[in-house]
Backbone as numpy.savetxt, mean C-alpha at the origin, in Angstrom:
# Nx Ny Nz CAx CAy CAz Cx Cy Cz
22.51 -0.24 -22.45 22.12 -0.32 -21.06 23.38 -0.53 -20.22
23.03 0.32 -19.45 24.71 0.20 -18.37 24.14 -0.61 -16.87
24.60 -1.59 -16.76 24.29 -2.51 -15.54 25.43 -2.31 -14.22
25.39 -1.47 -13.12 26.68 -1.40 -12.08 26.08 -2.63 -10.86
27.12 -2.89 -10.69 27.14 -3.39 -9.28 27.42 -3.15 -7.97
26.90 -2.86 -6.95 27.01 -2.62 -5.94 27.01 -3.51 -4.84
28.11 -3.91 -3.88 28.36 -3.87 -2.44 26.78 -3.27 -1.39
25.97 -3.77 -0.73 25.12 -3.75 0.23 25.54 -4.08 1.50
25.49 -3.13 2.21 25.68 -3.91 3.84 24.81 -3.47 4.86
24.53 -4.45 5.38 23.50 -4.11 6.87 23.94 -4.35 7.93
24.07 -3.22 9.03 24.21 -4.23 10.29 22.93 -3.76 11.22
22.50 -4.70 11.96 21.55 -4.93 12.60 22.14 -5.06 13.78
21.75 -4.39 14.88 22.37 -4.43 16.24 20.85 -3.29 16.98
21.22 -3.66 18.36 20.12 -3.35 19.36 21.10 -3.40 20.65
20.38 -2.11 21.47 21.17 -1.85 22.94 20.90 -3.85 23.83
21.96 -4.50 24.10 21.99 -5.09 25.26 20.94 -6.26 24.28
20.54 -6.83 23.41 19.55 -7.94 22.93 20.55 -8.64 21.88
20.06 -9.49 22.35 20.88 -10.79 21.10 20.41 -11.08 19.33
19.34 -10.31 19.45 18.86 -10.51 18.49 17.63 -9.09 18.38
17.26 -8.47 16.49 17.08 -7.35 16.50 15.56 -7.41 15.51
15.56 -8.92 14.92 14.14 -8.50 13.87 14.31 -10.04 13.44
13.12 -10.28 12.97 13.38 -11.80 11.57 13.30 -11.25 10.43
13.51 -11.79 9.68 13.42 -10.60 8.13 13.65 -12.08 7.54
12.93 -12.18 6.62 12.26 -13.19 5.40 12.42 -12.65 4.05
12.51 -11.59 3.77 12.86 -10.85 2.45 13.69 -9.21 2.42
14.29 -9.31 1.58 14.36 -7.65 1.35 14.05 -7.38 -0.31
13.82 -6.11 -0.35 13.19 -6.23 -1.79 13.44 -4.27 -2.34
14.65 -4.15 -2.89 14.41 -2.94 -3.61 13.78 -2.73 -4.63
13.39 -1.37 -4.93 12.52 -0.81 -6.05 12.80 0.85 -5.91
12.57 1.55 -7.13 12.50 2.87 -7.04 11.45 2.94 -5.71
11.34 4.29 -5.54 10.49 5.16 -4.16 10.71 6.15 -4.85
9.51 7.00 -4.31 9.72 8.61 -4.24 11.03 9.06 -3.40
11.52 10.04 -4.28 12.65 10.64 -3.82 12.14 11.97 -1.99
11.10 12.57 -2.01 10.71 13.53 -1.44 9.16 13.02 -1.38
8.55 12.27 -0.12 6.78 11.84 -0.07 6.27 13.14 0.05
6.49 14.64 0.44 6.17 15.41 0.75 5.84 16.40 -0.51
6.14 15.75 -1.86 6.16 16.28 -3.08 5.03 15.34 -3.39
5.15 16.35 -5.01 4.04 15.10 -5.87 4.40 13.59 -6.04
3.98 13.10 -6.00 3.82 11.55 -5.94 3.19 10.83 -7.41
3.71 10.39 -7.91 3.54 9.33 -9.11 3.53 7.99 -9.36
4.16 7.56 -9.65 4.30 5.64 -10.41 5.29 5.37 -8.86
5.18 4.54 -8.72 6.11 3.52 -7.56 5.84 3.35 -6.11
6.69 3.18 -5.44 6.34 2.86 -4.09 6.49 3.90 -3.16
5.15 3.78 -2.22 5.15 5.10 -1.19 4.94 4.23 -0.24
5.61 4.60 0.85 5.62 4.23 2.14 4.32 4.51 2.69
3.43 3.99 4.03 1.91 3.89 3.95 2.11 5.10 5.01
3.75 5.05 5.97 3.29 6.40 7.28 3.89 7.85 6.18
3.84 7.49 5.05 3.90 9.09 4.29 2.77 9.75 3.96
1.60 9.37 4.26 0.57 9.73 4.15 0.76 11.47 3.98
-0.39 11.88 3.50 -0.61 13.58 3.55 -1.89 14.07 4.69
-2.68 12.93 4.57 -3.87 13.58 6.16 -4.45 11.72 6.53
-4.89 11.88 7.89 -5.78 10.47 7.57 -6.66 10.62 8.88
-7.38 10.00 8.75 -8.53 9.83 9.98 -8.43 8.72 10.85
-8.93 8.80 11.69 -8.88 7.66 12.46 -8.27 7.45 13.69
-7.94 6.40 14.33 -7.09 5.55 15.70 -6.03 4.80 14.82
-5.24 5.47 14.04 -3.85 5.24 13.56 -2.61 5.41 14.01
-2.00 4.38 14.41 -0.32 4.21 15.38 -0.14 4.03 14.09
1.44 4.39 14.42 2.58 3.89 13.70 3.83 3.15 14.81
3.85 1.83 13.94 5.35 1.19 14.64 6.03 0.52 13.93
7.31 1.17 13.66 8.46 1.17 13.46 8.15 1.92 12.20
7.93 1.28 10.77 7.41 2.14 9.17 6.16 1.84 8.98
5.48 1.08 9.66 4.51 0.67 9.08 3.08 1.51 10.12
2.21 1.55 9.04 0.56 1.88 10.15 0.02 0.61 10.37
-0.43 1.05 11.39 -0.80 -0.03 12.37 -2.38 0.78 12.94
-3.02 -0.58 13.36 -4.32 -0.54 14.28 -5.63 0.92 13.55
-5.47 0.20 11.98 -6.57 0.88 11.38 -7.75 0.25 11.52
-8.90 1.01 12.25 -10.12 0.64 12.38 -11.37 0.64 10.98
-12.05 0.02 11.15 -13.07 0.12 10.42 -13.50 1.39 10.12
-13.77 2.28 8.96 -13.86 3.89 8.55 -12.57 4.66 8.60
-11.59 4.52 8.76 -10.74 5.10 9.27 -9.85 5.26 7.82
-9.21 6.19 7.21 -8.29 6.42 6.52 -7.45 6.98 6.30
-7.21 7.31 4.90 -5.26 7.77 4.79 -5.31 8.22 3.51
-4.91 9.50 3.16 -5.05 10.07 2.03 -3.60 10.64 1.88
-3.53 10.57 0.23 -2.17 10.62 -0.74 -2.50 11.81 -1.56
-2.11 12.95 -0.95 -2.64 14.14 -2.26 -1.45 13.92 -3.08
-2.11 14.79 -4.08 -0.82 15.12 -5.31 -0.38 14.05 -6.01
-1.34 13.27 -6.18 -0.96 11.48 -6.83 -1.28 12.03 -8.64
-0.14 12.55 -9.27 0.58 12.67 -10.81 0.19 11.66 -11.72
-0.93 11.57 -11.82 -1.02 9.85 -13.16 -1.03 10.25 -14.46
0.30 10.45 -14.88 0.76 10.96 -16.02 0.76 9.55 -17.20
0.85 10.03 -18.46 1.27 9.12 -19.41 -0.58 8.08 -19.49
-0.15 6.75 -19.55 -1.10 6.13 -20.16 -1.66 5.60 -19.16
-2.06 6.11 -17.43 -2.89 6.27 -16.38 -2.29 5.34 -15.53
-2.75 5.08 -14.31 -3.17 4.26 -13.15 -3.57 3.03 -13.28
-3.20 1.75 -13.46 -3.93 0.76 -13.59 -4.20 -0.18 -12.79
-3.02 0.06 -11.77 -3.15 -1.12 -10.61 -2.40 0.28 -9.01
-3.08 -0.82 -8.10 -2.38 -0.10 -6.55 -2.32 -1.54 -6.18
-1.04 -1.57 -5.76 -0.57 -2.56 -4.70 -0.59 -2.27 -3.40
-0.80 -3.42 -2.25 -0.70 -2.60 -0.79 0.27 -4.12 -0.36
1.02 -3.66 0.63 1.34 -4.77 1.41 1.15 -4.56 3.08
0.43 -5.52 2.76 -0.23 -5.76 4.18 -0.42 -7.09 5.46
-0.71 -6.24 6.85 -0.79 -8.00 6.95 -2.25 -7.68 8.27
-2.85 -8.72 8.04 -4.43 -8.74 8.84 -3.95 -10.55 9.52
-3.55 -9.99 10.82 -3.73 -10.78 11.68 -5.30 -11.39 12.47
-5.27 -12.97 11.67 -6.38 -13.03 12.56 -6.88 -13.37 14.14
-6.18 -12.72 15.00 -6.71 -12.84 15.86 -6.46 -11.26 16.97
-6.51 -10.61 15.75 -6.80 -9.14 15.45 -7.49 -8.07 14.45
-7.92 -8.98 13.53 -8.91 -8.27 13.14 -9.86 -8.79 12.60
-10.89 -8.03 12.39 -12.52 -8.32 12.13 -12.51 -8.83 10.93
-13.48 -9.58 11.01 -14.06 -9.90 9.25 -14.28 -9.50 8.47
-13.86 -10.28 7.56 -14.29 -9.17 5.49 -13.39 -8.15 5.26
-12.43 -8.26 5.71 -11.56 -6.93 5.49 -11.26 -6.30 4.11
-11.14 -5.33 4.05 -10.86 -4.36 2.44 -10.82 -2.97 2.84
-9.98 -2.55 1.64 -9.40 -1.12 1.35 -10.20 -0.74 0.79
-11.05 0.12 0.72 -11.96 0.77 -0.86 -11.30 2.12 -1.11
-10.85 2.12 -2.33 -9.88 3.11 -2.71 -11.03 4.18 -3.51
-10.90 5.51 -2.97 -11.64 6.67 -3.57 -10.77 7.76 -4.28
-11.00 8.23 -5.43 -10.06 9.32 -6.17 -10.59 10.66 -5.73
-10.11 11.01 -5.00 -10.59 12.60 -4.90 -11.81 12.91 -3.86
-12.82 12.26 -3.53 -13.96 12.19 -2.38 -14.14 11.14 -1.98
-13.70 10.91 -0.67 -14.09 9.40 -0.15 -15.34 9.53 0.45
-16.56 10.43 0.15 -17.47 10.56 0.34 -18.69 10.15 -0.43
-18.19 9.52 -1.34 -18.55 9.18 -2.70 -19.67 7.82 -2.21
-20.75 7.50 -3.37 -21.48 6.79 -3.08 -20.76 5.20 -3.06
-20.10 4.90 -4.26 -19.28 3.93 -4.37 -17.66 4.39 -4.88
-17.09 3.14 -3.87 -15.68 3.52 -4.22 -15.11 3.14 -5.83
-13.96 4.02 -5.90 -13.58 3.57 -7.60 -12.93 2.64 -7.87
-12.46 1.48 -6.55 -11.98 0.10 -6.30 -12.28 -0.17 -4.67
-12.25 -1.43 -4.74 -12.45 -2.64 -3.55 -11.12 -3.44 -3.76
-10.62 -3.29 -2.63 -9.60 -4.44 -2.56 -9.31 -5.56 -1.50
-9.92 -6.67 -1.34 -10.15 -7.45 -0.27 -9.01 -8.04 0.09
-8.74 -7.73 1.73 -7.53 -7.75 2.89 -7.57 -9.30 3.41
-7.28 -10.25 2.41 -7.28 -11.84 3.11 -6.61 -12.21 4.25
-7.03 -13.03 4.79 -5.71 -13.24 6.13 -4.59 -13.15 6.26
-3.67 -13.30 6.71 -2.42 -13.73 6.39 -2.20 -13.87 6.99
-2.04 -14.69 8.39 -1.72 -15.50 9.49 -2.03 -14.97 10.66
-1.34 -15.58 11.58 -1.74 -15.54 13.05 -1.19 -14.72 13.73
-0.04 -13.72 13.33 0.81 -13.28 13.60 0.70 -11.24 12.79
1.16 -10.36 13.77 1.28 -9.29 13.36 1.99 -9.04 12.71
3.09 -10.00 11.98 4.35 -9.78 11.39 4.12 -10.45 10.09
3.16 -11.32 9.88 3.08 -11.79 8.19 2.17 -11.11 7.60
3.60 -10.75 6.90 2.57 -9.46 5.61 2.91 -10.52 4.20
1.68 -9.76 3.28 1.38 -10.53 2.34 1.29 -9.03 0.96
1.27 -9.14 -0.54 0.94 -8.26 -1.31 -0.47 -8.62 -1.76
-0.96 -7.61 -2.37 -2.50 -8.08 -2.75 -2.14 -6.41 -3.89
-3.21 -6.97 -4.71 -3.47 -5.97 -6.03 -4.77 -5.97 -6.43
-4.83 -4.60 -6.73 -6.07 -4.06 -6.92 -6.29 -3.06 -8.68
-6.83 -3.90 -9.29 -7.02 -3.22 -10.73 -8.02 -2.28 -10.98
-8.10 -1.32 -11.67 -9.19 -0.35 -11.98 -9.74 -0.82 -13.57
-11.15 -0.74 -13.79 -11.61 -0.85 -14.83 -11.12 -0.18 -15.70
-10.19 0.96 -15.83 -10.16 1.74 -16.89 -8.72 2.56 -15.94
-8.14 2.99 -16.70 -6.74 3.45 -16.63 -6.97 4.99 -15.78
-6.51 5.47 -15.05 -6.65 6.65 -14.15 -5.51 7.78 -14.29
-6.04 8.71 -14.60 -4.83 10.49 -15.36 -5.30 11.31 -14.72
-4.42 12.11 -14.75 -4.91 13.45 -14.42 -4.45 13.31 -12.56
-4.32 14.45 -12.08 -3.15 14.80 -10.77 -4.88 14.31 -9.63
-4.74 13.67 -8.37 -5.90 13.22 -7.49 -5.61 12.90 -6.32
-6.44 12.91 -5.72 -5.82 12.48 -3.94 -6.30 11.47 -4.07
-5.90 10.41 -3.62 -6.21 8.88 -3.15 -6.28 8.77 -1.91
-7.81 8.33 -1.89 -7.96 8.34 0.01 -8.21 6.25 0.24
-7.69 5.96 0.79 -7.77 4.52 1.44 -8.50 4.23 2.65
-9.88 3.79 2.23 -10.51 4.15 3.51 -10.71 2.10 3.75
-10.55 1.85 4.99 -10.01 0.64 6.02 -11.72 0.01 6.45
-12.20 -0.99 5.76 -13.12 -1.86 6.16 -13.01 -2.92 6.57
-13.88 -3.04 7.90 -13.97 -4.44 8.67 -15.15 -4.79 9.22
-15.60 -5.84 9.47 -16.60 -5.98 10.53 -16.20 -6.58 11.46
-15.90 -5.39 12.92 -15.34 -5.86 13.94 -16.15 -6.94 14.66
-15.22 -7.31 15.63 -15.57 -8.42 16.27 -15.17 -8.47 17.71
-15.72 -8.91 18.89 -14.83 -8.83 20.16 -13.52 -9.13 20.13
-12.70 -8.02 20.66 -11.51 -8.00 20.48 -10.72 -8.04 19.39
-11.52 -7.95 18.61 -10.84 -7.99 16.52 -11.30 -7.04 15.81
-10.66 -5.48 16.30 -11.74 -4.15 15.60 -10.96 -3.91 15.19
-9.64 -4.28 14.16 -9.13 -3.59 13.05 -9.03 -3.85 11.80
-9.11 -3.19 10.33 -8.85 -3.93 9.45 -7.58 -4.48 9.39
-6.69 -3.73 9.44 -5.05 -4.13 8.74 -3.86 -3.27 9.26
-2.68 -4.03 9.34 -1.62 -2.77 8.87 -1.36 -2.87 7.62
-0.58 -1.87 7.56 0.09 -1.55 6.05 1.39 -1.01 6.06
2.09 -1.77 5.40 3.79 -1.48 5.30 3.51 -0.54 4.28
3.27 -0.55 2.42 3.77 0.46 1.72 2.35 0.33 0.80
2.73 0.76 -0.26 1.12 0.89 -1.41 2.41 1.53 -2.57
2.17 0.59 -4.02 2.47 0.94 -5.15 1.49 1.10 -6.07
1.72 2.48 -7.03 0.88 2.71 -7.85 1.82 2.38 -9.27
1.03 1.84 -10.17 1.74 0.93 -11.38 0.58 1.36 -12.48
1.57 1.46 -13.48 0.99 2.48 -14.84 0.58 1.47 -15.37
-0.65 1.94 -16.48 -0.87 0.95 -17.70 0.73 0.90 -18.51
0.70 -0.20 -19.14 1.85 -0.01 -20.24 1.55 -0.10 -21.53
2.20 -0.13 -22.17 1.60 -0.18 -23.55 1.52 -1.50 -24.35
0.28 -1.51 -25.00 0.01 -3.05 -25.46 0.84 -3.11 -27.21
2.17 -3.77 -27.44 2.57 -4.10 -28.28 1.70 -4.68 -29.42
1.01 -5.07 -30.58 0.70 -6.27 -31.31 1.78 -6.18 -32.45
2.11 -7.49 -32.68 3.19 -7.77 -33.52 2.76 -7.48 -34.86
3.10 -7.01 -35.69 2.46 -6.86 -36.87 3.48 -7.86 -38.16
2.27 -8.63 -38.99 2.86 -9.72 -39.86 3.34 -9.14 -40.92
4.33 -9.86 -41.63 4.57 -9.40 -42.87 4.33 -9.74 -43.71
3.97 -7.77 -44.86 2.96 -7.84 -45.47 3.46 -9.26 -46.85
């Protein structure tokens, strides 16, 4: 294994302001090289979407002001090898912006479907449009074969609280393989 090191630098600057963002973490990981290609194992940005429905802004990378029904579909999602086992989303549901009960129900291929092929419930995460949180969502059974993933956005709005969530990114994470140690004979 060859381990390099690299030098990182950021500068953060803004016309005429003293100050440009708060930032609490940074966090690399592979990404798709090209969102506009097939899509597989890792992290996709949530405004790379391929179609979506709805009253969907985007500000700055992230979607913003998804309503209740409203979604976002990922064609060309590659679940090669030993399937799909988990989707991560990072998100943040401000409460005093959005409705109650919030969740993603994730559909493979028809979000028209009677039931979705996961539920993933959107907990609070503060008071604020800016605290995002991760949440994970497991499938009963490992997922193959090439599918569109549609993310369709549940809430029960409320005066002045009709959105489910934003969403910074969504990772898709493979089964791996289960080792058992074997004794000797």
């Amino acid at each position: 294994m060859v381990i390099r090191y690299r030098d990182i630098y950021s500068k953060f600057a803004g016309p005429g302001s003293s100050g440009v963002g708060n930032f609490n973490w940074i966090r690399f990981e592979p990404t798709l090289e090209n969102p506009g290609l097939e899509k597989a194992y890792g992290t996709v940005q949530a405004e790379h979407r391929d179609i979506d429905y709805g009253d969907i802004g985007i500000e700055n990378v992230d979607i913003v002001q998804l309503q209740d029904g409203g979604w976002l579909g990922y064609q060309q999602c590659n679940l090669t090898g030993n399937g799909l086992e988990e989707i991560t989303l990072r998100y943040a549901n401000n409460a005093s912006r959005m409705g109650d009960d919030c969740a993603v129900d994730v559909y493979l291929d028809d979000y028209d479907k009677m039931e979705p092929d996961l539920t993933i419930p959107l907990p609070v995460t503060g008071s604020s449009s800016y605290v995002y949180e991760t949440v994970t969502g497991h499938f009963a059974t490992p997922v193959t074969a090439t599918h569109t993933v549609y993310l369709v956005f549940r809430t029960t709005p409320q005066e002045g609280r009709e959105y489910a969530a934003q969403l910074g990114w969504l990772q898709f994470k493979a089964k791996t393989e289960e080792f058992k140690a074997l004794s000797a004979l």
